[in-house]
Legacy VTK file of the C-alpha trace (Angstrom):
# vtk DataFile Version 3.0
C-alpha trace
ASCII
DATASET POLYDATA
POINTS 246 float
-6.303 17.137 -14.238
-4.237 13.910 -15.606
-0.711 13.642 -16.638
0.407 10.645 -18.754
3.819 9.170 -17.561
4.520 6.023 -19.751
1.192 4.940 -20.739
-0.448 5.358 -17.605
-2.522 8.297 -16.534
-2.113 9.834 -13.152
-4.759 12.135 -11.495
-4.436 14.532 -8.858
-6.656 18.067 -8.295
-5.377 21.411 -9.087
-5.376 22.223 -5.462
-2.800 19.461 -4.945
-0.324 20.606 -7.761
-1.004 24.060 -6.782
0.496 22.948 -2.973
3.716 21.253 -4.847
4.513 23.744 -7.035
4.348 26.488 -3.865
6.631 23.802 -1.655
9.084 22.720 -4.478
9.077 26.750 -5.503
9.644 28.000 -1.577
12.560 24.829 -1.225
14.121 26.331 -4.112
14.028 29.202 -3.380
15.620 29.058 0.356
18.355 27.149 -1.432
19.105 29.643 -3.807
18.881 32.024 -0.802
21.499 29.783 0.993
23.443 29.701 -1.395
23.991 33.980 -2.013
24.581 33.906 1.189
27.290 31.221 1.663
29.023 32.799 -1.399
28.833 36.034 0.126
30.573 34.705 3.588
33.195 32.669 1.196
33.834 36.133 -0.368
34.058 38.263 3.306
36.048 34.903 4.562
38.781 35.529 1.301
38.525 39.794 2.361
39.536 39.341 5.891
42.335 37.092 4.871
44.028 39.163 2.403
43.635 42.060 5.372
45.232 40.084 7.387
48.287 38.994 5.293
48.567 43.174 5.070
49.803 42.849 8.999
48.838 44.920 11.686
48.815 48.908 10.828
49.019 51.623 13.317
45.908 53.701 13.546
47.480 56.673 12.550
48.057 55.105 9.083
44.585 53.666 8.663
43.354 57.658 9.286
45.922 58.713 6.132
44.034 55.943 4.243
41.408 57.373 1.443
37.805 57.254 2.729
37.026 55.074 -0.166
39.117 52.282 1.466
36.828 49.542 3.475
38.533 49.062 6.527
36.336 46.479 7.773
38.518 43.837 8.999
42.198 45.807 9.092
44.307 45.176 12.284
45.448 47.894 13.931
47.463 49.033 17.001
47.473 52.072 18.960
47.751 52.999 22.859
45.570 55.980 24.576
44.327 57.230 27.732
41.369 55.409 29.145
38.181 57.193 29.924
37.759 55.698 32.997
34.299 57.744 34.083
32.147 57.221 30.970
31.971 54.277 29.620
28.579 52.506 27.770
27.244 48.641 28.525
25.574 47.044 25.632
22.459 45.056 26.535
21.582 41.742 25.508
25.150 40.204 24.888
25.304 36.229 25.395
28.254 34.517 25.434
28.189 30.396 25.711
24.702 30.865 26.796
25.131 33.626 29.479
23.635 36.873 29.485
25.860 40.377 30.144
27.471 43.078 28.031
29.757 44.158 25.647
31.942 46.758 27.305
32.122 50.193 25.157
35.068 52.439 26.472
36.173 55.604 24.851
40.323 56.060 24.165
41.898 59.509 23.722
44.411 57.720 20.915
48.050 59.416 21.781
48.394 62.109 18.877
44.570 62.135 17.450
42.233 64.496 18.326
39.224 62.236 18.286
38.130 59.547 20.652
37.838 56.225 19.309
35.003 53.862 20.596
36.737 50.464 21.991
34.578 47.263 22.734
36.647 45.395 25.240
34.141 42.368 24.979
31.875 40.596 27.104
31.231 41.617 30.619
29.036 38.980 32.882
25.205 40.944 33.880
24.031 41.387 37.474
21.328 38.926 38.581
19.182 41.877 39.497
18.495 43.904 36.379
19.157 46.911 38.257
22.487 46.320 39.415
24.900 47.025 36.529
28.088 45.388 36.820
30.996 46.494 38.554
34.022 47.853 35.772
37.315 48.513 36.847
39.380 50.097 33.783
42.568 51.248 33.604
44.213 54.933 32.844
45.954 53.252 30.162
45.514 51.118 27.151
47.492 49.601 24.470
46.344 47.103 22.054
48.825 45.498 19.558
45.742 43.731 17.584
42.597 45.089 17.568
39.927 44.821 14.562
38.505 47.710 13.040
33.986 47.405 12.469
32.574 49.993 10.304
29.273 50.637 8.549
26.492 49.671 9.888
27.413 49.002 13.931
23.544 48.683 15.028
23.567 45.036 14.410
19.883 43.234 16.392
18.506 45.045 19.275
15.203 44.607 21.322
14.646 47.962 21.844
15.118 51.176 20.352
14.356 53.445 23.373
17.233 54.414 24.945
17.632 55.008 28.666
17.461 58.454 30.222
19.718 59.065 32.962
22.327 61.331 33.372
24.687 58.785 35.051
27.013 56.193 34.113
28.038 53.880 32.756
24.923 53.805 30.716
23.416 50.940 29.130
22.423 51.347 25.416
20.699 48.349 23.606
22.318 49.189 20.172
25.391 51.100 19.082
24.886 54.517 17.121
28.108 56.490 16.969
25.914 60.267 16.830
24.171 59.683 19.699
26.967 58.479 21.734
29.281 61.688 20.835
25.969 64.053 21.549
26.331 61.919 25.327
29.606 62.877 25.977
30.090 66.072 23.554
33.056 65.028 21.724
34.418 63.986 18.193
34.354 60.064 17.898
36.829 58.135 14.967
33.700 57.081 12.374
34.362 53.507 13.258
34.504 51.104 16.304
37.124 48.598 17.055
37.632 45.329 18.742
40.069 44.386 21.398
41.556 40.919 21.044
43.101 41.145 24.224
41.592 40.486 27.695
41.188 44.094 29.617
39.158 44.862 32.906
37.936 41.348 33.106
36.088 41.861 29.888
36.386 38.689 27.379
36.974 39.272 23.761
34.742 37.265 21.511
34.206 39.017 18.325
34.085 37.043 15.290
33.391 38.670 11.583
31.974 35.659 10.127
29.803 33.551 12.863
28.488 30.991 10.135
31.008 29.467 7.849
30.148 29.201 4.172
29.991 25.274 4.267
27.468 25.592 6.212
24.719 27.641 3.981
25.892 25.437 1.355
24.530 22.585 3.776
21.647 24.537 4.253
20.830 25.025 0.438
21.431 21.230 -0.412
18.826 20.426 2.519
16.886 22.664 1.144
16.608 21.335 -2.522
16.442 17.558 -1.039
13.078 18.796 1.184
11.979 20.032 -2.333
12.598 16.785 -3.944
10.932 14.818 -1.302
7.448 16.811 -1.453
7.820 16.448 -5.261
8.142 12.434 -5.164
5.372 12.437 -2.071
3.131 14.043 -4.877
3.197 11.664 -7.579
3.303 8.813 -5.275
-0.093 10.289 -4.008
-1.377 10.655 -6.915
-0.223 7.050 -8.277
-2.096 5.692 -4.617
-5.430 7.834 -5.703
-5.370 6.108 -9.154
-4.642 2.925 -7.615
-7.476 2.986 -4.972
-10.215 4.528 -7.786
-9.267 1.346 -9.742
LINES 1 247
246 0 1 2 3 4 5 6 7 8 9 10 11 12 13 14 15 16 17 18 19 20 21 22 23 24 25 26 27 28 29 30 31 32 33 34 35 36 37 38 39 40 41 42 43 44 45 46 47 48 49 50 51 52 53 54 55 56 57 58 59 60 61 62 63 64 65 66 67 68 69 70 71 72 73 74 75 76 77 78 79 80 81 82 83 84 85 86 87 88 89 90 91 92 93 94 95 96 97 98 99 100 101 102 103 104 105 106 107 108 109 110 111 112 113 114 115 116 117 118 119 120 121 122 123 124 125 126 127 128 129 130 131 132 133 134 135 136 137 138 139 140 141 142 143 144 145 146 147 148 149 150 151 152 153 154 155 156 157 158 159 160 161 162 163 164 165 166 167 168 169 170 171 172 173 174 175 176 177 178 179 180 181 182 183 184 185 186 187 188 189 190 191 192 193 194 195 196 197 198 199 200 201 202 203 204 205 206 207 208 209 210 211 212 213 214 215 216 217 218 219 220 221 222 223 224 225 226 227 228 229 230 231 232 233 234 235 236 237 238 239 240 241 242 243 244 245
């Protein structure tokens, strides 16, 4: 196959174009990719803002809300009774490159029937698997600024096999709101929150948005220059394999 780029013919095989065209295509396509996706964080970024700027809402008032609201992201306060006896670890939590758990407590909110599924935040592991860590909590807990996480609470897990054992705590490898009220046969809130506050030694570290924006937009202009350079590598190949047949 020959192209003709001002007066002078440049060869190359089909195989070769057929490689550029699948590198430049697969570049473009990652930056396009990187790009949705920083435009969808931008967009989440400008959500949790305006939230914010609401203030912090009692969770009594969030329940009164219409179920068609997305409370993803509202602040909230509240106080409750602490069960101290069953309580959940979640597996596989790192925090600045240390393995432990997020600690999953259930609060009897004062005036709502339901329990409402707290993470406290990160909890350092054992150095024997087997030994789970030691969890002091108290009777009573009141949060002035907790975040609200609903939908989809699974997030990555390992595993999906659950462990059987009729003590606790128990350690679960992903969050599923069903199973967890079938474990302690009550009514849980349809959504979790996060404490922003440090309780029984646990450290809060949630963060809605781990990757900012800029950086898929990075990303997506790496992505396009990669596509560039196999597109300029190319021709200059084919330009050498006319030079050397000459």
């Amino acid at each position: 196959m020959d192209i003709k780029l001002k007066k002078q013919t440049v060869y190359f095989s089909p195989f070769a174009l057929l490689v550029a065209v699948v590198i430049v295509g697969s570049c473009l396509a990652l930056a396009y990719w990187q790009l949705q996706r920083g435009t969808t964080k931008q967009y989440k970024l400008n959500y949790l803002n305006e939230k914010a700027l609401q203030g912090v809402m009692s969770l009594k008032s969030v329940l009164e809300l219409p179920s068609k609201v997305d409370k993803n992201g509202v602040l909230i306060s509240f106080a409750g009774q602490v069960d101290k006896q069953r309580y959940w670890l979640l597996d596989n939590r790192t925090l600045n490159g240390q393995v432990g758990y997020d600690l999953l407590v259930l609060v009897k909110v004062t005036d709502i029937d339901k329990y409402l599924l707290v993470n406290l935040g990160w909890t350092p592991a054992s150095h024997l698997r087997s030994e789970l860590p030691a969890i002091v909590l108290p009777e009573q807990i009141l949060l002035s600024n907790a975040v609200i996480k609903a939908g989809d609470l699974a997030g990555f897990y390992l595993s999906s096999k659950a462990e059987k054992t009729d003590h606790w705590p128990k350690r679960i490898q992903f969050i599923d709101l069903q199973q967890l009220e079938l474990s302690v046969s009550a009514e849980l809130l349809p959504f979790m929150v996060y404490a922003q506050d440090a309780i029984a030694g646990a450290t809060p570290h949630y963060q809605p948005v781990v990757m900012s924006p800029q950086k898929h937009y990075a990303y997506a202009v790496q992505w396009c220059l990669i596509g560039f350079a196999a597109l300029v590598i190319f021709f200059y190949a084919a330009k050498k394999e006319v030079a050397n047949e000459k």
